[in-house]
N, C-alpha and C positions, 0 to 999 in steps of 0.2 A: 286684669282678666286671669282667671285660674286658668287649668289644663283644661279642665272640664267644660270651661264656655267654650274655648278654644274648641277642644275635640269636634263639640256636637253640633256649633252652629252650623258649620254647612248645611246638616239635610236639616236642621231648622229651619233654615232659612228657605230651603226648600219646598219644607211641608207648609210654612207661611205662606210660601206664593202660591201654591196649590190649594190655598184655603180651606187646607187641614191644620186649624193653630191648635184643635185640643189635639191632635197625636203630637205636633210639634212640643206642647207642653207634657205629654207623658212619654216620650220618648227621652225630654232631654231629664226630667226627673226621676224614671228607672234609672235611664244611666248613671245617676249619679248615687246611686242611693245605697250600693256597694261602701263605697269609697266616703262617703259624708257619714255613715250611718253606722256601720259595723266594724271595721277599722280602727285596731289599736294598736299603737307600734308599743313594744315592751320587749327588755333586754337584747335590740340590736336585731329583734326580729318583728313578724306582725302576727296578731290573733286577730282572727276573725268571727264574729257568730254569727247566727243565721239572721237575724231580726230579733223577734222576742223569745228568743230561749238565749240565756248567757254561757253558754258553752259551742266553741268550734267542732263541727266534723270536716274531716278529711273532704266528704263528697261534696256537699255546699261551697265551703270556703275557695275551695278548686273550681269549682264550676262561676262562682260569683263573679269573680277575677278573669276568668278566662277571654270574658268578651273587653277586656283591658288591653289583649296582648299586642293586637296591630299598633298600639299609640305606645307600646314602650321603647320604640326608638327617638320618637319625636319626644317626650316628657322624662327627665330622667327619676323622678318623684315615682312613674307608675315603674321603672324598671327595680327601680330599690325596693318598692312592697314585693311584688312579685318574689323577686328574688329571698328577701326577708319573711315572706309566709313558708316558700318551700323550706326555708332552714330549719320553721318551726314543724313543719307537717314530718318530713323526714326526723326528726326527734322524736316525733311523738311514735313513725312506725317501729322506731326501734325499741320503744320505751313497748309499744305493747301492739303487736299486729293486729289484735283479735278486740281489740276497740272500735269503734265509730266515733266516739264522741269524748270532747277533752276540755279540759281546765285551762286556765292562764296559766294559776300557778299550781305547787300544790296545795290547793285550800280544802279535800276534803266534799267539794260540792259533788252531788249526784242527781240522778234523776229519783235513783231507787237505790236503795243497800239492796242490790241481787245477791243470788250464791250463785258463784261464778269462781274460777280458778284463778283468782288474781292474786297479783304477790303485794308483798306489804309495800315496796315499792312503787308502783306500777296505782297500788290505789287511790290514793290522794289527787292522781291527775288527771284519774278518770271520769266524765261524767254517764258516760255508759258505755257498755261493754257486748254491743251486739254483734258478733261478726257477720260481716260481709264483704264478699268479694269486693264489690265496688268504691270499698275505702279503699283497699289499698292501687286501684286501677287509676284511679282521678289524679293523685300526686304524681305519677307518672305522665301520665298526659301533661300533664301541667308543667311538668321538668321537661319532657321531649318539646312542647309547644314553644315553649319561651328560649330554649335553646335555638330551634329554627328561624323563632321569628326575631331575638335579639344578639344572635353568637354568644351571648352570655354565658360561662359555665363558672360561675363564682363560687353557682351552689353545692357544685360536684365536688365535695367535701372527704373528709372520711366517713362522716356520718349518711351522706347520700349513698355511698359505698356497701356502707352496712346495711341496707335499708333494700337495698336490689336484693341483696343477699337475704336477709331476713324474708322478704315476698317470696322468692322462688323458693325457699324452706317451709313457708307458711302453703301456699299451692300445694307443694310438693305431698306432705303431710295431710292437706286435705281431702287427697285424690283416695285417701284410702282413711276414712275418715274413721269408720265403725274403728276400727281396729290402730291406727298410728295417733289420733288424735287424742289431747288432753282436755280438748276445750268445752265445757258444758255449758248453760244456760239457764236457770231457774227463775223466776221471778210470780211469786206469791201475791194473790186477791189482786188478779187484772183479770185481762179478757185473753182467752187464748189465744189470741197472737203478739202476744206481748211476750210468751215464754216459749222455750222448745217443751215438748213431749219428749216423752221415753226419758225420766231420769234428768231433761236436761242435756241430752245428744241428738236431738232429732229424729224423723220417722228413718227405721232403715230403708239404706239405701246400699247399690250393688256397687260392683266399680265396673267403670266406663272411660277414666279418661281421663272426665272431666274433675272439676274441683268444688268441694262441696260447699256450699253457705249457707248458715242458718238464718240469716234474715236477708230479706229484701232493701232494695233502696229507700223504701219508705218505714222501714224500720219494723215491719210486720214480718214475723216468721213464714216462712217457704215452709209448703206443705212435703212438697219433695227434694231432696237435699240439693239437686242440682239445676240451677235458678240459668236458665239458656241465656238470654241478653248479658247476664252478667259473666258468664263464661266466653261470649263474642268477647264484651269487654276486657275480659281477662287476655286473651291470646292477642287482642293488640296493644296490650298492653306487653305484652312481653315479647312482640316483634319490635316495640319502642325501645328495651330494655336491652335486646340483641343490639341494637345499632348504639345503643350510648356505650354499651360496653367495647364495642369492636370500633368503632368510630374514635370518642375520647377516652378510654378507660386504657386501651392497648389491652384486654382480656378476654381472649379468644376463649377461655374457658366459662366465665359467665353470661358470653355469648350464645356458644351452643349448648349447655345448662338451659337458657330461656328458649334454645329452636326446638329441643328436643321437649320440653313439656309443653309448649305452643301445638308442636304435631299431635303430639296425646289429646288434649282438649283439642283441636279440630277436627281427630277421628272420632272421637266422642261426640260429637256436634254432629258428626254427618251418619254417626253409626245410632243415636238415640233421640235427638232434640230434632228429627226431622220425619213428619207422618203424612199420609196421604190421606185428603178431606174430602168428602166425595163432593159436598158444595162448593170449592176452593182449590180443588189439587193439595198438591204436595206445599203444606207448610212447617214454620217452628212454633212447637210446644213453647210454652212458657217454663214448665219444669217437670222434670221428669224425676224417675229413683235408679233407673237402671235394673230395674224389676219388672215392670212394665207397667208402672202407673204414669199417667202423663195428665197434667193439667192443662186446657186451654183455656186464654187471658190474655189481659195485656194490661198494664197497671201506670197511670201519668208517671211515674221517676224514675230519673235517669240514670241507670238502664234499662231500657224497655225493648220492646222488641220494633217499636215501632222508631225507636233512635237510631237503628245498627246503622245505615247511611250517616249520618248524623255524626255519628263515633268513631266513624270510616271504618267500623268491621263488615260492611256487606256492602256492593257498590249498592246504589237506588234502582237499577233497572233489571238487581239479581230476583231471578221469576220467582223462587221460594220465598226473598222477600215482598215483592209486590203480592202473590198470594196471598202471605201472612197481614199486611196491610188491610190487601179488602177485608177481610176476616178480622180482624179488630175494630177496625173501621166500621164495624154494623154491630148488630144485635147479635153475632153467635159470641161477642165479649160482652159480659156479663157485668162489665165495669163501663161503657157504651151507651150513654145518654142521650137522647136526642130532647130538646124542648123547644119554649117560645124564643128564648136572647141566645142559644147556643146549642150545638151535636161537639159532643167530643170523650174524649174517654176518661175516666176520673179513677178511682181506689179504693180497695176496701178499708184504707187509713183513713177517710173521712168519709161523712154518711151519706147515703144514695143519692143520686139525681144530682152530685155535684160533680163538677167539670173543673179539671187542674189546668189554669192556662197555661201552666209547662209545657201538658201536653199539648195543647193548640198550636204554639211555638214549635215545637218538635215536627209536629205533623205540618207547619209549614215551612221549617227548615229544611227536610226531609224529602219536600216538594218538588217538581219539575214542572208543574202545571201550575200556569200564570192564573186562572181562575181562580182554581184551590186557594194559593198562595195571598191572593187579594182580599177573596172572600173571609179567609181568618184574620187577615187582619181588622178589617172591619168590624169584624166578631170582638175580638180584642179591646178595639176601641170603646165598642160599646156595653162592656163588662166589668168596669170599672170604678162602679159608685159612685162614680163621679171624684172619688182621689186621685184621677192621676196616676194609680199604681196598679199593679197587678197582685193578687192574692195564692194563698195555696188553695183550694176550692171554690168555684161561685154555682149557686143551682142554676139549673139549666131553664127556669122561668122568670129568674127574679135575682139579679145581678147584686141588688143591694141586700141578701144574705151569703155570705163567703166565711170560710173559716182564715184565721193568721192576718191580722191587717196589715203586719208588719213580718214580709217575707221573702228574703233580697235577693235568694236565686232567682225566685220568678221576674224579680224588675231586672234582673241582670239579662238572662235571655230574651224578657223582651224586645229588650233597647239590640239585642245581637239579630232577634225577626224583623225588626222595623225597618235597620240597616236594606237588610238584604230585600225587604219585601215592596219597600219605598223607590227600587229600580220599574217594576212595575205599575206604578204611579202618574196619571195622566192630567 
């Protein structure tokens, strides 16, 4: 028996008795579909790719793995990847912060030849080059998580060292973007959100605090430089960062380095990313410029705003974000589908009326309410074309049209909602 029978059979075994055998069977085949499917161990470390694109990003591969980390004390196979992805993710932040997305080796592969400020080095590994926050907030999480949950710090390296260092300079640098930043973005005969405006620096924007990012989690360009969920992300990401430093590192200095731009980006947060709705109260923007344009939305990837519990930046019973929930949760998000097999919220990265099961998952990770939490999962169940699997989009009438048939964060956190949603199960 692998780890993987091992892990899952229990709530198997469970959802057999309860005479749920099809979730029993797409619960136990998300789960596995990380680890069976994308997973390639090379030079002493591990690449990961999403499914059907052959390049790792930092955000996926972090996220895919994460719902691994309870079982890496019992399995010593899941503690060695783990630990073997971060050696590789930490490389690559150092090889180039303002990436998303990477090669095995250098071979040269890309998505696009963009014009972009990349060095001759740094190019061959790249397979795209969009910055965002949330690349560099995920490997973090994923170092903080696996240190808690296995004592492990194998990976706290020189290279992890450089890599704390390199993010708080990358941050740093972003907070004042117009003016300290080298990074640009072009990319020729797409759609615009494929590229920034203005040159390739994005729309201007004021300073506030916060840190700026040119694309979103779902790899679409931010109309306003300062993307909210992913600056939550950010600031806990960098209260993570304080405690590995002062905890294992003995560096009081790169310590309060991360407290001190944490406060910045959470005055930022509470002085701009928060408006009052006359339908809702007081919620958060999705993105603002610190000029005073502000977008409201909510978009399925993770960071969203509708994750911040989730990501443990905001507790679930904080008012501005329950607010901000029912307000996504309806029709004043514009990305808010309601149909015959599903309501949920989808993206302007895939075409109308489709529904990210991420998001379903999120919104019932995120949950406190046994109905909610029930009810999506059934939803779930029955969204599936009958694979067994979960997709990055399905329309909201007709389950058997989805975009990415092959797409392993979403099997990853599903098997993470099942877990938790399968205690409410009668």
């Amino acid at each position: 028996m692998n780890w993987i029978d091992e892990a899952t059979r229990p709530l198997c075994e469970k959802l057999d008795s309860l005479g749920r055998t099809k979730l029993s069977k797409m619960y136990r085949k998300c789960f596995a579909s990380t680890w069976d499917t994308t997973l390639q161990r090379a030079e002493g470390t591990v690449f990961l790719i999403t499914g059907d694109i052959p390049a790792m990003w930092l955000r996926d591969s972090s996220a895919q793995v994460y719902r691994y980390l309870p079982y890496a004390n019992s399995f010593p196979e899941v503690k060695q990847a783990v630990s073997g992805l971060l050696r590789r993710q930490l490389f690559y932040v150092n090889l180039d912060p303002y990436a998303n997305a990477f090669n095995r080796e250098p071979n040269g592969k890309r998505y696009r030849d963009d014009d972009t400020n990349w060095t001759r080095e740094q190019k061959p590994w790249i397979w795209e080059r969009k910055y965002e926050i949330d690349s560099l907030c995920y490997p973090i999480r994923l170092c903080h998580a696996f240190w808690k949950q296995t004592g492990d710090i194998s990976w706290l390296d020189g290279e992890a060292r450089k890599a704390f260092q390199t993010i708080l300079s990358t941050w740093e640098t972003e907070q004042n973007h117009p003016e300290k930043s080298a990074y640009f973005f072009n990319r020729s005969d797409c759609r615009p959100s494929d590229t920034l405006p203005c040159a390739g620096k994005g729309n201007p924007v004021g300073y506030t605090g916060m840190t700026w990012s040119g694309f979103r989690p779902s790899d679409d360009a931010c109309r306003y430089g300062y993307l909210v969920p992913s600056n939550f992300f950010a600031a806990k990401s960098l209260e993570q960062i304080s405690e590995i430093a002062r905890t294992l590192m003995n560096d009081e200095e790169t310590a309060l380095r991360a407290e001190k731009l944490r406060s910045e980006i959470l005055d930022g947060l509470k002085r701009f990313a928060v408006v009052h709705d006359d339908a809702f109260g007081d919620v958060y923007a999705y993105e603002v410029d610190g000029l005073g344009n502000r977008l409201f939305m909510d978009d399925a990837n993770v960071p969203s705003l509708l994750s911040l519990p989730y990501l443990g930046c905001v507790d679930a019973e904080d008012e501005i974000y329950l607010n901000t929930r029912r307000m996504i949760l309806s029709k004043a998000n514009p990305y808010y589908y309601e149909g015959k097999c599903a309501c949920g919220i989808g993206s302007p990265h895939t075409p109308e009326d489709y529904i990210w099961p991420i998001s379903l998952c999120v919104q019932g990770l995120s949950s406190k309410d046994e109905g909610e939490i029930v009810r999506l999962l059934n939803t779930l169940e029955n969204i599936d074309a009958g694979t067994c699997l979960m997709h990055e989009g399905v329309h909201k009438d007709d389950p058997s049209r989805f975009t990415r048939e092959w797409f392993a964060w979403a099997n990853s956190i599903f098997s993470e909602f099942v877990e938790k949603a399968a205690s409410y199960l009668a």
